[in-house]
Backbone bond lengths (Angstrom), bond angles and torsions (degrees), N, CA, C in turn:
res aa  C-N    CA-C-N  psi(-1)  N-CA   C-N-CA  omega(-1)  CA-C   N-CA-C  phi
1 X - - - 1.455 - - 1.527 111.30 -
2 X 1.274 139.54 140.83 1.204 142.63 157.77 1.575 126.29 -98.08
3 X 1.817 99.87 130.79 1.531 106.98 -148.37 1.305 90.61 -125.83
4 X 1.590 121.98 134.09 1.508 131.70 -165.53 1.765 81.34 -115.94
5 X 1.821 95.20 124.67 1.887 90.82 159.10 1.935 95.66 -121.67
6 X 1.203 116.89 -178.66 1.104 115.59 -175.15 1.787 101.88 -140.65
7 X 0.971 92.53 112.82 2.123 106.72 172.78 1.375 110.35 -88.11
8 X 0.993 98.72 168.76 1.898 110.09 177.30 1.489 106.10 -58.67
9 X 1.567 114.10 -50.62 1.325 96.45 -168.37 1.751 115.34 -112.50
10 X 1.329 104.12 21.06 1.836 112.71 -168.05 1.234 95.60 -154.61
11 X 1.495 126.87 170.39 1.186 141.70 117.66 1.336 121.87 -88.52
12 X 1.272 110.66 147.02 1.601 123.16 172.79 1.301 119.03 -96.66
13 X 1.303 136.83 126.84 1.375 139.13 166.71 1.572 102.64 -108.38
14 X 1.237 118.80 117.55 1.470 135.51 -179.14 1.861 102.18 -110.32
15 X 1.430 104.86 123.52 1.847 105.33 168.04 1.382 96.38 -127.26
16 X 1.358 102.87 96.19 1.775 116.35 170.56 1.109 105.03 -77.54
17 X 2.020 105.35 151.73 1.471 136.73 178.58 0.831 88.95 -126.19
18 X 1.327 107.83 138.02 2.076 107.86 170.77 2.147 97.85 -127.14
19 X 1.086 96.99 134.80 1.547 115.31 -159.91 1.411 98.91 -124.62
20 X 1.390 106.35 155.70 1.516 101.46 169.88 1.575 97.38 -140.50
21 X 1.390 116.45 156.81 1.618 123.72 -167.72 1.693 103.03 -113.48
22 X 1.160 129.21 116.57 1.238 117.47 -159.94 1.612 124.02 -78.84
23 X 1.755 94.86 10.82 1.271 117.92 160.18 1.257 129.79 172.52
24 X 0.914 133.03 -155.37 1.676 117.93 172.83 1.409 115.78 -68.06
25 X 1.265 122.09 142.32 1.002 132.63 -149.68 2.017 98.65 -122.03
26 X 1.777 104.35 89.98 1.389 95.72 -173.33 1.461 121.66 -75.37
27 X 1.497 106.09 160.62 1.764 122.63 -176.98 1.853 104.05 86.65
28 X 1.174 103.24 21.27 1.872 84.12 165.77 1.547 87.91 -143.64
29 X 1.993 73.16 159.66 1.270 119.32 -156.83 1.084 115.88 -140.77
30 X 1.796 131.55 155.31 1.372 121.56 155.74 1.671 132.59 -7.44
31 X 0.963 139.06 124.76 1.545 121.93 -10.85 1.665 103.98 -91.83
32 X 1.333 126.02 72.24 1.251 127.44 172.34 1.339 97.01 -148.40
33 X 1.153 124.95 34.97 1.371 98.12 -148.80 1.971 85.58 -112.79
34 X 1.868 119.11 140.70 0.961 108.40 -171.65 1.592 130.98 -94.85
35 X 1.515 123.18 151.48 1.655 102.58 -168.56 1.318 102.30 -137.79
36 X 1.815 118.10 132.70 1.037 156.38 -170.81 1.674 76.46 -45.57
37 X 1.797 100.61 137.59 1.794 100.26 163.25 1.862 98.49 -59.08
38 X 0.943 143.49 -41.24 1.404 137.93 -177.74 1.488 107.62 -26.12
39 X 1.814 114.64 -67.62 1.207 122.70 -178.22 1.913 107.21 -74.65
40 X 0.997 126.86 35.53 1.628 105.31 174.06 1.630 102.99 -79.71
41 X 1.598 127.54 -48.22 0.662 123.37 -166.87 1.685 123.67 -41.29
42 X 1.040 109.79 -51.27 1.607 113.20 159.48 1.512 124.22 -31.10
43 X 1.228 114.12 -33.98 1.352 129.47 158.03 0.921 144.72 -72.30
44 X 2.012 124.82 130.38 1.124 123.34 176.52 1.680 132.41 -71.85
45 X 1.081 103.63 81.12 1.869 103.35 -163.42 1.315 116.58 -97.65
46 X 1.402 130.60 121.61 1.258 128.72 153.91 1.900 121.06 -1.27
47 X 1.376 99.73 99.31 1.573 92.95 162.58 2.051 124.66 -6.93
48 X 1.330 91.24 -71.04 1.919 95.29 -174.51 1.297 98.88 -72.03
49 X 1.057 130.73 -24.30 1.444 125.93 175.92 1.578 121.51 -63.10
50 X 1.659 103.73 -45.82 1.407 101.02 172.17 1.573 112.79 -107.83
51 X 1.247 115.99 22.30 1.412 131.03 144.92 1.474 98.62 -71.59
52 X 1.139 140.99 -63.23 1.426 141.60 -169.79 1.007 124.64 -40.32
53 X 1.664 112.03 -64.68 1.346 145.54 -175.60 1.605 96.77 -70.66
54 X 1.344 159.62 -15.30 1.396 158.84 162.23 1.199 95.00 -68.03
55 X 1.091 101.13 -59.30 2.382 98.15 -163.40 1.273 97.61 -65.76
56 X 1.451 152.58 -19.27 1.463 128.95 -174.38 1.810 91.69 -89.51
């Protein structure tokens, strides 16, 4: 789906892919490193981003 947010000084046009890894994916790490939707909350994410990640 593509999600328009609007900032003070830009707009954002976002065209999300949503993928799934059919499991852990060894040798990565910070800042690649991947997190169960469980752990997002711990995370600092872009508004539309964790607008995104709620609706699935």
């Amino acid at each position: 789906p593509r999600i328009q947010h609007a900032l003070t000084h830009f707009d954002w046009l976002l065209h999300t892919l949503r993928a799934e890894a059919p499991g852990p994916i060894a040798g990565l790490a910070a800042p690649g490193t991947w997190v169960a939707r469980e752990g997002l909350a711990a995370y600092a994410l872009p508004a539309p981003l964790k607008k995104l990640m709620e609706e699935r």
